[in-house]
N, C-alpha and C positions, 0 to 999 in steps of 0.2 A: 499253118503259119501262126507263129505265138502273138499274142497281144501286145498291143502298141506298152502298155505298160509292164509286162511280164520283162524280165530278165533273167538272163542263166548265167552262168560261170563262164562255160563259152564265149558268151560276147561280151566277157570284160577282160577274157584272155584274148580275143580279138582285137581287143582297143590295147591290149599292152603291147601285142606283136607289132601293130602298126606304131606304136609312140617307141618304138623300143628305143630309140636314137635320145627322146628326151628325158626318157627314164632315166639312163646310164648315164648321159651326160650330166643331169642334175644331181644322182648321184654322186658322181665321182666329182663333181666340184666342191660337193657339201664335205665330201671324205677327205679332198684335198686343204679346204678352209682351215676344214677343222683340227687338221694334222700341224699345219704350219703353224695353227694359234697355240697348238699344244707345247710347241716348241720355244714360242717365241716368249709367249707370258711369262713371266719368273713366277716359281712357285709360292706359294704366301701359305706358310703352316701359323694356324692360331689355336689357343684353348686358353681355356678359363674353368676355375675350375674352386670350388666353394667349400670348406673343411669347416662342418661346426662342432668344436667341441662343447660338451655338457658334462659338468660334475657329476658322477654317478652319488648319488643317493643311497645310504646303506643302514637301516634303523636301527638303532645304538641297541637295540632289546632283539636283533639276530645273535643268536649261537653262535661262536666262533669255530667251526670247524674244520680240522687240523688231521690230517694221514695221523696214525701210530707210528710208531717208528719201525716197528719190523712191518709194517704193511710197504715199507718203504723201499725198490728193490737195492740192493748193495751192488758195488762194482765186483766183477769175481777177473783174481787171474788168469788168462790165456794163456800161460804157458807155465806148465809145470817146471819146476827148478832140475826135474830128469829131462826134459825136451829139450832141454838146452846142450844138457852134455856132451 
């Protein structure tokens, strides 16, 4: 016989079999509540929302640097003027 304070899984699967009626019931009232509030509350969408701009900073004694021009690539023809004929 187990000790007056020992417990098993057993005997709290025991106490769920026997409550099973309050179980269920409490649940599905909780599921039923909260179904109907779901329904009934009108939805409320909020945001806010914070944009800080700051002047970039760019010290007059940088380089200014600039592509070459053929490093640049150029648009090429797709269709030769025979593709067309």
């Amino acid at each position: 016989m187990p000790d007056v304070g020992e417990h098993h899984l057993s005997d709290y699967l025991a106490i769920l079999r026997r409550r099973k009626r309050q179980v269920l019931g409490t649940a599905g009232v909780v599921f039923l509540i909260s179904g109907i509030l779901a329904f009934v509350i009108p939805p409320v969408y909020r945001s806010t929302a914070t944009i800080l701009i700051e002047q970039q900073e760019v010290p007059s004694a940088a380089p200014q640097q600039h592509a070459p021009q053929s490093a640049v690539p150029q648009p090429q023809e797709r269709w030769s003027h025979h593709a067309l004929e």
